[in-house]
C-alpha positions in Angstrom: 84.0 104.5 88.5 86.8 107.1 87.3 84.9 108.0 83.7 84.5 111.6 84.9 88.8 111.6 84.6 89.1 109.7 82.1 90.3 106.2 84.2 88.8 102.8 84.2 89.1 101.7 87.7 88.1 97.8 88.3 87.5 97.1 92.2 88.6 93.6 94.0 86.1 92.2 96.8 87.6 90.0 99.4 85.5 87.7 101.7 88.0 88.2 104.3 90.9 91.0 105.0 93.5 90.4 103.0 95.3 93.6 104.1 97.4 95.7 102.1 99.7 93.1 100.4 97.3 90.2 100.5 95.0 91.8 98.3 97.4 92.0 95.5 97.7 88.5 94.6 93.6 88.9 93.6 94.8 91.4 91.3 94.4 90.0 87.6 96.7 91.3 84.4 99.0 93.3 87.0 101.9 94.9 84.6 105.2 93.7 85.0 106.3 97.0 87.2 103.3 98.1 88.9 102.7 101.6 91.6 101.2 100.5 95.1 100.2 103.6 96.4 98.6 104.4 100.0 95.1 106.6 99.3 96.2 108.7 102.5 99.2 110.8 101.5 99.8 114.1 99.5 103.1 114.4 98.1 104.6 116.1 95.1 106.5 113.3 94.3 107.5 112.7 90.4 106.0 108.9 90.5 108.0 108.5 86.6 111.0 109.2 88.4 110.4 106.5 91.0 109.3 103.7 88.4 112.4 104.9 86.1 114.3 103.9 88.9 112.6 101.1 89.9 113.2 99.8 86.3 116.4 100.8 85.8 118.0 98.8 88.8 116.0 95.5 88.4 114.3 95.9 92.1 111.7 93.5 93.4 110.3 96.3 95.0 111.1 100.0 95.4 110.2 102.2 98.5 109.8 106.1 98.3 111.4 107.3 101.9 111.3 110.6 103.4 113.2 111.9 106.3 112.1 113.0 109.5 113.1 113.9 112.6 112.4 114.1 116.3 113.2 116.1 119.1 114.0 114.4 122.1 113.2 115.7 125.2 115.6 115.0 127.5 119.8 115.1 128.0 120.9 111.4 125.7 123.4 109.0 127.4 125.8 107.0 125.6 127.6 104.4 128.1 130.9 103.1 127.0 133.0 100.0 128.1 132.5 99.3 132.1 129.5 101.7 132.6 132.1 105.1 131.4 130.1 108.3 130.2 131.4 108.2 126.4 128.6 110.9 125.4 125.8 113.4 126.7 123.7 115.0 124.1 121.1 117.9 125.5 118.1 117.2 123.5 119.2 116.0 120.7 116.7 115.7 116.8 116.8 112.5 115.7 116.8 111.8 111.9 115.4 108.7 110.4 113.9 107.7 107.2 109.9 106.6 106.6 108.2 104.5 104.4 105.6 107.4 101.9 103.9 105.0 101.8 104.4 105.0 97.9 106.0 101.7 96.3 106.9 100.1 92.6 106.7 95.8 92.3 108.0 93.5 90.1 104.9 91.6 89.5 107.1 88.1 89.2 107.4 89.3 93.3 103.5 88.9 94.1 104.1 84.6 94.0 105.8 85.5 97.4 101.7 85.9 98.6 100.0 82.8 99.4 96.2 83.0 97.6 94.1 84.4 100.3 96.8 85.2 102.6 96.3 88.4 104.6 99.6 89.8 104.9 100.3 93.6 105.1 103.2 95.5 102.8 106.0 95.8 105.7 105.6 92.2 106.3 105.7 91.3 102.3 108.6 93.8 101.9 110.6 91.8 104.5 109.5 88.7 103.3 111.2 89.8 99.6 114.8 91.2 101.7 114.5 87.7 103.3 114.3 85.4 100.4 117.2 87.8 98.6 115.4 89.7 96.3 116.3 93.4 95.7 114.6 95.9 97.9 115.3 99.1 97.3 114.9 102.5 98.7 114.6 105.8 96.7 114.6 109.3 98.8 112.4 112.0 98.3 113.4 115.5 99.4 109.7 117.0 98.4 106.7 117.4 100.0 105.3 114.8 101.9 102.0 114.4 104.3 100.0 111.4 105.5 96.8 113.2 105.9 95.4 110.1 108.3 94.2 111.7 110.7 91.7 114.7 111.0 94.8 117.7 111.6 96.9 116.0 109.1 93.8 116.3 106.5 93.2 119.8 107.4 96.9 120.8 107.0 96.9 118.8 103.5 94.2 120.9 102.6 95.6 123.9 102.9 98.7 123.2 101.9 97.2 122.0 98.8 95.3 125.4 98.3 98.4 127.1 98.5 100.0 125.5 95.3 97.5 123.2 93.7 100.4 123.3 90.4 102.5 121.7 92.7 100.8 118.3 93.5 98.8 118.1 89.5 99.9 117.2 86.4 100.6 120.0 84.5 96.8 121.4 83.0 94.9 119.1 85.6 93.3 121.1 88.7 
């Protein structure tokens, strides 16, 4: 129940799956900002930063991002007007930005979920861009792992070993 911490954790039961965003609107007394936070990640992310920012720019919703990349095996093709070579890249790394899985509401955004609608967060985040709130993106240049599957746990855990200081509070291990 969290008393060992020191936290007072309250569960919510659903008689269907409500998925990740869908579950929120059985969520009584949520604060007016609020941390949605996936249980599969390690990160050393400063989570006050993120709300700060969240706050401070009057978001609906705020997204931590990370960037990846990935290598692409093979020689890229860009055509130009009337089928022309205008590029050939050899195996080129591809940057792009992913969700952390790590997200601040507005709590005023949660009437966006029908009561016992199963709707997951992408879907709820595209339904808030869609109806013109502010969605907004904040980019973390830390660590980040999900630790879904079994390698991912194992590297998490040894990462984590490494530099416990680095993903606790200060005095917490």
């Amino acid at each position: 129940n969290g008393g060992k911490w020191g936290l007072r954790i309250r569960y919510s039961h659903e008689d269907r799956a409500l998925s990740t965003a869908g579950a929120l609107r059985q969520v009584r007394a949520l604060a007016k900002h609020f941390l949605v936070v996936n249980g599969d990640i390690l990160t050393d992310l400063d989570y006050r930063s993120l709300f700060r920012f969240h706050i401070k720019n009057g978001a609906a919703a705020t997204l931590g991002v990370v960037g990846r990349e990935s290598q692409v095996d093979y020689g890229v093709i860009k055509l130009g007007p009337g089928s022309m070579l205008a590029d050939y890249i050899e195996k080129p790394s591809l940057p792009y930005l992913v969700s952390m899985g790590v997200n601040v509401f507005d709590r005023r955004s949660i009437g966006l979920i029908r009561p016992g609608e199963s709707l997951g967060l992408p879907d709820f985040i595209l339904r808030l861009k869609a109806k013109g709130r502010p969605v907004l993106c904040r980019r973390h240049s830390g660590q980040w792992l999900d630790i879904g599957r079994p390698e991912d746990y194992q590297a998490a855990q040894d990462l984590f070993a490494g530099a416990p200081r680095r993903f606790l509070p200060s005095g917490r291990r």
